[in-house]
N, C-alpha and C positions, 0 to 999 in steps of 0.2 A: 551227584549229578546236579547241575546249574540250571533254575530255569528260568526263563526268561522271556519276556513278547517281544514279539516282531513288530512294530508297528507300519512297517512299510517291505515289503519284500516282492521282487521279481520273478515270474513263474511261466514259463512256454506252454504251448499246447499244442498237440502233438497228435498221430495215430498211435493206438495204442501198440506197442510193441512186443508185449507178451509172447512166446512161441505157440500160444493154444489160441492165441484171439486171431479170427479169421478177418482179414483183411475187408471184407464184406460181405453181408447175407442179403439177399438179391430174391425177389418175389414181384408179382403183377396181381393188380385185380381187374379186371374186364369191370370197365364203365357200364357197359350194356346191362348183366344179369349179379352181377359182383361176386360171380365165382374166381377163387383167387388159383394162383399156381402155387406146385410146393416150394419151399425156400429153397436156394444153393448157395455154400459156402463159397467164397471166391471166385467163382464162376457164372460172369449173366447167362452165358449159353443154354443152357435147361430152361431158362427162363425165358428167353424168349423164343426159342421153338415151341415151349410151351404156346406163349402167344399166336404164332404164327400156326399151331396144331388148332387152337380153339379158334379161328376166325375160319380157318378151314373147315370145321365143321359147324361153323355158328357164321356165312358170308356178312348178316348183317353188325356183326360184333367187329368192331374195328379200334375203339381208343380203351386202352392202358392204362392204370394209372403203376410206373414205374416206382417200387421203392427199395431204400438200399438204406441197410441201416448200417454202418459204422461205427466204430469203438474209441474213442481220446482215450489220453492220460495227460495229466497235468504234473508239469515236474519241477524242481528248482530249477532258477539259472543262473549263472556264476554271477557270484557275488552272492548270491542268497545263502545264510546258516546253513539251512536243512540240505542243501547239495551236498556238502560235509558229514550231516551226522548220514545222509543216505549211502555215500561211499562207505564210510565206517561199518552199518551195520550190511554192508554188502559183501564187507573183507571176512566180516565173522563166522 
């Protein structure tokens, strides 16, 4: 095996693409007392009936703080080495 540095190389970034990485995980905390909702995998809907369940019984609890957490993956881009050895060890 040959090794070698890169000293300059081009790299995308990306969702991550994985079959088990969820597209997004989705929760709220209520500004007012900072009780949070439970997380949903790819779906906000749980999440904000949650919201709209807790202002319902809390009228004066009204702002959110929305958050969504998200997954990258960073990869070669053509022209880059490791795009090659990553095809390679993907044949194997």
């Amino acid at each position: 095996m040959t090794r070698s540095i890169i000293k300059a190389a081009e790299w995308t970034l990306g969702p991550e693409t994985a079959p088990e990485a969820p597209r997004g995980i989705y929760s709220a905390l209520c500004m007012a007392c900072s009780e949070e909702s439970p997380a949903s995998d790819n779906d906000p809907a749980p999440v904000e009936i949650w919201a709209l369940k807790h202002t319902g019984r809390n009228p004066d609890h009204r702002q959110y703080k929305a958050q969504v957490e998200t997954y990258w993956r960073v990869a070669p881009a053509v022209g880059n080495p490791y795009r090659e050895i990553d095809a390679i060890k993907q044949d194997q």
